[in-house]
Structure formats: C-alpha cells, structure tokens
C-alpha positions as CSV (number, residue, x, y, z in Angstrom):
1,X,-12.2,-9.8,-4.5
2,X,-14.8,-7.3,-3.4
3,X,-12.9,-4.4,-1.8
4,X,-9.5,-2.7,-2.1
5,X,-7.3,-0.1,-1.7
6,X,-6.0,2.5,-3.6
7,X,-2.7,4.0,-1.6
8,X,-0.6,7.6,-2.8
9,X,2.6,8.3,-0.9
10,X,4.8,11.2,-1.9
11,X,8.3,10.7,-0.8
12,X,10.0,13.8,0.3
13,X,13.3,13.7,-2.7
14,X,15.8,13.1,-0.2
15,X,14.3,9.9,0.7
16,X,12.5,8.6,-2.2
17,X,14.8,5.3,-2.5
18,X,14.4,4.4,0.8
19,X,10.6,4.6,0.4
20,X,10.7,2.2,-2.7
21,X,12.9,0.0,-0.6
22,X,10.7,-0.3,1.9
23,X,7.4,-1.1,-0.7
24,X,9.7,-3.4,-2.2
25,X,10.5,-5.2,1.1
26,X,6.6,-4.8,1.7
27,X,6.0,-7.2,-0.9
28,X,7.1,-10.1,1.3
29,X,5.0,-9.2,4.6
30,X,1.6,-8.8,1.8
31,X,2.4,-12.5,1.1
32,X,2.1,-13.1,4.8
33,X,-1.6,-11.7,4.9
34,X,-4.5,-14.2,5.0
35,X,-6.4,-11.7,3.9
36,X,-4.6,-10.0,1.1
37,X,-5.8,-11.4,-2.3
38,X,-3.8,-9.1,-4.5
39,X,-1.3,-6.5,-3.6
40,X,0.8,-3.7,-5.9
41,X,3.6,-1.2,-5.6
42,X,4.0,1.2,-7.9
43,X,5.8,4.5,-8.8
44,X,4.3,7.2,-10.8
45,X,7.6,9.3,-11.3
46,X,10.9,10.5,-8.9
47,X,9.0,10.9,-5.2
48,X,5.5,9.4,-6.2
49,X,4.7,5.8,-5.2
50,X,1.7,3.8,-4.7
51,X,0.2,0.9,-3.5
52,X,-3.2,-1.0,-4.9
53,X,-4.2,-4.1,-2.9
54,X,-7.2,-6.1,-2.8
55,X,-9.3,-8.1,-0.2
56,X,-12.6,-10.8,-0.2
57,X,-14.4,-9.1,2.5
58,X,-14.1,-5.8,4.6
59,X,-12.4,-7.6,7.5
60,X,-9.4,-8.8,5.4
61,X,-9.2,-5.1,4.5
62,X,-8.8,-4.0,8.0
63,X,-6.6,-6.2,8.8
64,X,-4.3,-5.3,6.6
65,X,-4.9,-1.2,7.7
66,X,-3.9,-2.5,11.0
67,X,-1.1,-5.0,10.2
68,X,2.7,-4.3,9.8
69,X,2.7,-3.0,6.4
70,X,0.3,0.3,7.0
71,X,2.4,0.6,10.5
72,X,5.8,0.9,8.5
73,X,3.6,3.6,6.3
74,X,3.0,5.4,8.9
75,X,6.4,5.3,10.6
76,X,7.7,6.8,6.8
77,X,5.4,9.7,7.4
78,X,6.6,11.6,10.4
79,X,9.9,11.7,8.6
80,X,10.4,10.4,4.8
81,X,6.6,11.8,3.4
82,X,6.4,14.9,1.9
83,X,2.4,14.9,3.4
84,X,0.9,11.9,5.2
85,X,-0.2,9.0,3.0
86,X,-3.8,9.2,1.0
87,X,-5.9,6.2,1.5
88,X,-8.9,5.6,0.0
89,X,-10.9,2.2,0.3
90,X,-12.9,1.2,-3.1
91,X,-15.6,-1.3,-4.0
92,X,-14.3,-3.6,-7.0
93,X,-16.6,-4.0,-9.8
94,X,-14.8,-6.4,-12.1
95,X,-11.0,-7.5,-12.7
96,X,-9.1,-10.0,-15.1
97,X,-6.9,-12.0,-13.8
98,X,-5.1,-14.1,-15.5
C-alpha cells in the first residue's frame, strides 16, 4: 500500500442515517475493487462520517475516485451533505496490519 485516501463527509442531521446506510452498503462495492487494498467507514459523532481507503499504486486510487462508490458520494451531496465532501489523497509511510 503506497497511497490512500483520507474522506470527511458531514451529513446534514436530517439525513445522517441514511448517509451511514449508504457507507455501510459501500462496504460491499469496496470489496468489488481490484484496486482497493484497504477500505474504512467511520463516524466521528451525530452528522460526521468518514472514509480511509488505501491503494498499491496511483491508478488503483483513481479508479476508485471514478468508480461507483465516490459517484454515490457525490449523488449524497446535492441533497444529504451539509457541504460537499473533503477529499484529500495521502502518501502512506508505514501501516501494521495484522
């Protein structure tokens, strides 16, 4: 693993258990991804979620930014996101795994 993601979505409150339904159903279509080594939901509190995902190289990581996951993401935002997601690609310099 080389590269990752590091995903915050705020839910606006009125839809904040439909948005961890959806990450939860997300789980499955992650599996699906050649390219996905690792891949996390999480929440943070009431309306703030999160996603943490990991890839060997920079083309597994696009794939998944253009795969059906980030589309449902995006769909969520023009109505269930309080502000659109914040995306931000890292480098990974170590991880346990066990």
């Amino acid at each position: 693993m080389k590269v990752g993601l590091l995903v915050r979505i705020e839910a606006k409150p009125e839809f904040a258990d439909e948005v961890a339904a959806m990450l939860r159903g997300a789980q499955e279509l992650a599996e699906q991804e050649e390219g996905t080594v690792a891949w996390f939901a999480f929440r943070e509190n009431a309306t703030t979620f999160g996603v943490f995902d990991t890839f060997e190289d920079e083309q597994g990581r696009e794939a998944h930014l253009a795969g059906r996951i980030a589309a449902a993401l995006g769909e969520a935002a023009k109505t269930k996101l309080s502000a659109p997601p914040v995306i931000v690609p890292i480098d990974l310099m170590g991880a346990k795994v066990s």
